[in-house]
C-alpha positions in Angstrom: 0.0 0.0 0.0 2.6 2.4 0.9 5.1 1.5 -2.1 1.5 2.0 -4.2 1.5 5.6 -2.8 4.5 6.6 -2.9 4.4 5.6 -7.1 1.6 7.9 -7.5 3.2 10.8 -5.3 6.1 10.4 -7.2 4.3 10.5 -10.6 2.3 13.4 -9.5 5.3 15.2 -8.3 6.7 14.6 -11.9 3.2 15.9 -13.3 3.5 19.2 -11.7 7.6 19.6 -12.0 6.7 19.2 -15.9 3.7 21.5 -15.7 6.2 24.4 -13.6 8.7 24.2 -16.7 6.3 24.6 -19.8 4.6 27.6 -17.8 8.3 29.2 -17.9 8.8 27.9 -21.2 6.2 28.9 -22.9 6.1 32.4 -23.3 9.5 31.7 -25.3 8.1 29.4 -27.0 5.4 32.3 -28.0 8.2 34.4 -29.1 10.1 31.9 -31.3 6.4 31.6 -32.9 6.1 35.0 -33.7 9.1 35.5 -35.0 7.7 33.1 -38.1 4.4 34.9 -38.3 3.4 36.7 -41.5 2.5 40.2 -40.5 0.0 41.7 -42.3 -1.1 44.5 -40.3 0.4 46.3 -37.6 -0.8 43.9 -34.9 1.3 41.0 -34.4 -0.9 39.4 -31.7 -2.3 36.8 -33.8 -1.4 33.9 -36.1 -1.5 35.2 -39.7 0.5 32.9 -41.8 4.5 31.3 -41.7 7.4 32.9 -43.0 10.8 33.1 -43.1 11.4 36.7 -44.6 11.7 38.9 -40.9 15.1 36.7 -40.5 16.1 38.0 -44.0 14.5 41.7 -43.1 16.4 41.4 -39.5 17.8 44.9 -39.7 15.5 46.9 -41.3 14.6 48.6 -38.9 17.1 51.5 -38.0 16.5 52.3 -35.1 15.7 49.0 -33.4 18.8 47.8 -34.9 20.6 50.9 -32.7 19.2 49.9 -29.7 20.0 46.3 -30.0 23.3 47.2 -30.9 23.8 49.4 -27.4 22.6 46.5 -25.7 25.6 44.8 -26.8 28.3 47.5 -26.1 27.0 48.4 -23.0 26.6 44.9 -21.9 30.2 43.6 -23.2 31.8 47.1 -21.4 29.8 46.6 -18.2 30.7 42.8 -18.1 34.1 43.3 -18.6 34.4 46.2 -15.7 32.4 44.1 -13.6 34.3 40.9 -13.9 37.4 42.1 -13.2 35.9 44.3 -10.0 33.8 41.5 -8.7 36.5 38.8 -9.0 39.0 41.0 -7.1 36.6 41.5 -4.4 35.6 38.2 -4.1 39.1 37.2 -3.7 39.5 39.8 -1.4 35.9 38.3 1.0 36.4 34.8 0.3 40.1 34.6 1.7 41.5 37.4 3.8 39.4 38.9 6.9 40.0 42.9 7.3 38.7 45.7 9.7 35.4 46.2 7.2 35.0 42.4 6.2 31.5 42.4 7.8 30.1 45.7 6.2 31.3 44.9 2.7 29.9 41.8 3.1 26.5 43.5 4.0 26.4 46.3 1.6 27.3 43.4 -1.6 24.0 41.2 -0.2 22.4 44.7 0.1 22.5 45.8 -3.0 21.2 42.6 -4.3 18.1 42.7 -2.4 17.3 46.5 -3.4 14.9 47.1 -5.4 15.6 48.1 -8.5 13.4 51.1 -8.4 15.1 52.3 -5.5 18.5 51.2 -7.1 17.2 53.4 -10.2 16.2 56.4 -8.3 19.2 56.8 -6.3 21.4 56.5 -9.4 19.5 59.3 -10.7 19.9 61.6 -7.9 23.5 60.7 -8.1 24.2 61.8 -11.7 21.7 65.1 -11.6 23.7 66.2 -8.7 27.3 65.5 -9.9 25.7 67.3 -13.0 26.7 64.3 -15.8 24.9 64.6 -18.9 22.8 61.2 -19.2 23.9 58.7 -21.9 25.6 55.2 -22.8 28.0 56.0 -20.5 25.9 56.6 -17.2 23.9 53.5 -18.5 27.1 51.5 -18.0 27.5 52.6 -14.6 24.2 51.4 -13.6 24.5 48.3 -14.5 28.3 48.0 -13.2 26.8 48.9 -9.9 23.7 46.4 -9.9 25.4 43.3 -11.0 28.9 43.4 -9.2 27.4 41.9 -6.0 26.6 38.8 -8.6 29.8 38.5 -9.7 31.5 39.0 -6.3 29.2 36.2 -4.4 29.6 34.0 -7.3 33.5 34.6 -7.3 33.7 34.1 -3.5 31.6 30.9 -3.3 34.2 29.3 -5.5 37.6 30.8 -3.8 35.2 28.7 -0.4 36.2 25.6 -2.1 39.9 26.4 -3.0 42.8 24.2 -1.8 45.4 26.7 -0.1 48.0 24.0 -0.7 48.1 24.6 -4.3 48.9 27.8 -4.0 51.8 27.2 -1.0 52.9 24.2 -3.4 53.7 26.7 -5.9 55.4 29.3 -4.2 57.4 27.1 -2.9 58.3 25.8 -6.1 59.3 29.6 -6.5 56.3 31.4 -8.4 55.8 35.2 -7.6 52.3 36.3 -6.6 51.5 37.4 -10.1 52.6 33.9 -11.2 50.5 31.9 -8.7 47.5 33.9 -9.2 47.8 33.4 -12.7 48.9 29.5 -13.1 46.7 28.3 -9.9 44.2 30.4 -8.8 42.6 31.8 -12.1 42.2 29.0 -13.8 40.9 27.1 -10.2 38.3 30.0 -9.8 37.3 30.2 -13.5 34.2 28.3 -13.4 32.8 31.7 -11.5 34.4 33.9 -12.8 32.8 32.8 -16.3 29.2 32.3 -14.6 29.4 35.7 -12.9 30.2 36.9 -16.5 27.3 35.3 -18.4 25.3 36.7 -15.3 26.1 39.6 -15.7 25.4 39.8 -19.4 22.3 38.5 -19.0 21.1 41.0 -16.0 22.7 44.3 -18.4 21.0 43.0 -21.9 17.5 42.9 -20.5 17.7 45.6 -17.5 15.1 48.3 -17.7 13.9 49.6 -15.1 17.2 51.2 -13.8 18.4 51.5 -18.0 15.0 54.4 -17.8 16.1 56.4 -15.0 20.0 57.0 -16.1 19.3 56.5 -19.9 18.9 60.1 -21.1 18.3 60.0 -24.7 19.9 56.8 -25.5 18.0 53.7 -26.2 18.7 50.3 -25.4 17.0 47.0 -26.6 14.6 46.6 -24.0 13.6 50.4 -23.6 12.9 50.4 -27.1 10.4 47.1 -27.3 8.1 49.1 -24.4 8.1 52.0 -26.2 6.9 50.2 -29.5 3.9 48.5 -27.6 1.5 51.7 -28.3 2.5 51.6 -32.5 3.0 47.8 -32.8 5.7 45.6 -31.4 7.1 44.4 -35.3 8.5 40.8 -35.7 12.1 41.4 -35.7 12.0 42.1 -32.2 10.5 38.0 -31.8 13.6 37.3 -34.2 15.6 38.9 -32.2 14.9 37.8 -28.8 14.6 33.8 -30.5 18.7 34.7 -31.5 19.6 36.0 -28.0 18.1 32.9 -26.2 19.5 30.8 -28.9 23.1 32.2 -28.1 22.3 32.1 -24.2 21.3 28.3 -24.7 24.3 27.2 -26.8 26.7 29.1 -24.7 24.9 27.3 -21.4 25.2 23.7 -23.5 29.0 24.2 -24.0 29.0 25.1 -20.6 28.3 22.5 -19.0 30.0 20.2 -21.7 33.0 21.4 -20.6 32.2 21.1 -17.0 31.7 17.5 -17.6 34.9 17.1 -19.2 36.9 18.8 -16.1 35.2 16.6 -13.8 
C-alpha cells in the first residue's frame, strides 16, 4: 500500500515539475512563434501565416537595430568592468578577513536585495547632482553597480572551495604572486568567474527599469520594445529575442559540456 503511494506521489510530483517548466517555457516558446508569423497588419498578436522573410528583413529597422546594438556595447563594457571588480573583491571576502570584512559583506548582499526602483532612483539623484549629462555612459555605470554583487558572491563561493595547498605548493616551487595567481588560482576559480560573467550579461542586456532612470536620450534594446507597444511591437523584435536565447542556450550547453569534461 505504501510502495502504491509513494508511485503515484512520485508520478504526480513529476506531473506538476513538468507542468512548472512549460509555464516558464512557454512564453519563449510564444516568441520563437512569432518571429515566423506573417505580419500583415500592424498587430502581431495573432497567427497570420508562416514565413521566413523577418530573419532575411532582420535589420531593417534603423532604429531597433541601434538599440539592440547598445545593448551589446553596454553589456560587453559593463561585463568586462564588472568581472574584473567582482573577482577581485571576491578574492578579497572569500580569503582574507580585514577591519570592514563584515560591512562589505552587508552592503554586496544589500544591493542585491534592493529594489531596483530604488537602485534606479538613487542612481539618478546621483548623476543630476554630480551634474553628468545622461547617456551610454551613465547606463554602464548602472549596470556595473547592480550586477557586481553577482559576480563578487559567485567569485567568492568558489575561492570557499579552494585548496590553499596549491597555491603554497607553488610558491614554494618559487612562483611570484603574479605567477600563482595566474597559473593556480585563475584558472581554479574560473568556473565563476565565467558564470558571474554570463550573469552579468544577461542582468545588463534585459535591464530596464534602472536602464530608464539613467538613460537620457539613449536607447537600449529593451527600452525600445516598451516604447513600440502603443504603435505595434514588429516581428524582428521576436527574431531577435529567438537569436539571444539561442546564443544564451548554446553558450549554457557548452558550458556545462565542458564542465563535464573537467570533472
Amino acid at each position: 500500500m505504501r510502495d502504491a503511494r509513494t508511485r503515484i506521489g512520485d508520478r504526480l510530483l513529476h506531473a506538476y515539475t513538468w507542468l512548472v517548466i512549460l509555464w516558464l517555457v512557454s512564453p519563449i516558446a510564444v516568441m520563437i512563434m512569432f518571429g515566423f508569423n506573417d505580419k500583415k497588419s500592424k498587430s502581431n498578436a495573432t497567427w497570420q501565416g508562416f514565413t521566413f522573410k523577418w530573419y532575411g528583413e532582420l535589420f531593417a529597422l534603423t532604429d531597433l537595430t541601434q538599440a539592440l546594438v547598445n545593448s551589446l556595447a553596454i553589456a560587453i563594457v559593463s561585463t568586462v568592468v564588472t568581472v574584473v571588480i567582482g573577482t577581485m573583491l571576491g578574492l578579497a571576502l572569500g580569503r582574507h578577513r580585514f577591519r570592514a570584512h563584515g560591512a562589505t559583506n552587508f552592503l554586496v548582499f544589500a544591493a542585491i536585495s534592493t529594489p531596483e526602483l530604488v537602485m534606479g532612483a538613487s542612481l539618478l539623484s546621483l548623476f543630476v547632482s554630480a551634474n553628468l549629462p545622461r547617456d551610454a555612459v551613465t547606463i554602464t555605470i548602472a549596470h556595473v553597480l547592480f550586477s557586481l554583487s553577482f559576480v563578487t558572491v559567485t567569485v567568492r563561493a568558489r575561492v570557499g572551495t579552494l585548496d590553499p595547498s596549491l597555491e603554497e605548493a607553488a610558491r614554494d616551487l618559487g612562483a611570484g604572486p603574479w605567477a600563482t595567481f595566474r597559473q593556480v588560482t585563475l584558472p581554479a576559480i574560473m568556473p565563476g568567474v565565467l558564470a558571474g560573467a554570463m550573469l552579468a550579461f544577461a542582468l545588463s542586456i534585459d535591464d530596464y527599469v534602472v536602464t530608464s532612470f539613467v538613460n537620457g536620450s539613449t536607447l537600449t534594446f529593451p527600452l525600445w520594445i516598451v516604447g513600440s507597444v502603443k504603435t505595434g511591437i514588429p516581428p524582428q523584435v521576436n527574431v531577435m529575442g529567438t537569436l539571444i536565447f539561442s546564443v544564451g542556450v548554446l553558450i549554457a550547453i557548452i558550458n556545462t559540456i565542458a564542465s563535464r569534461r573537467r570533472a
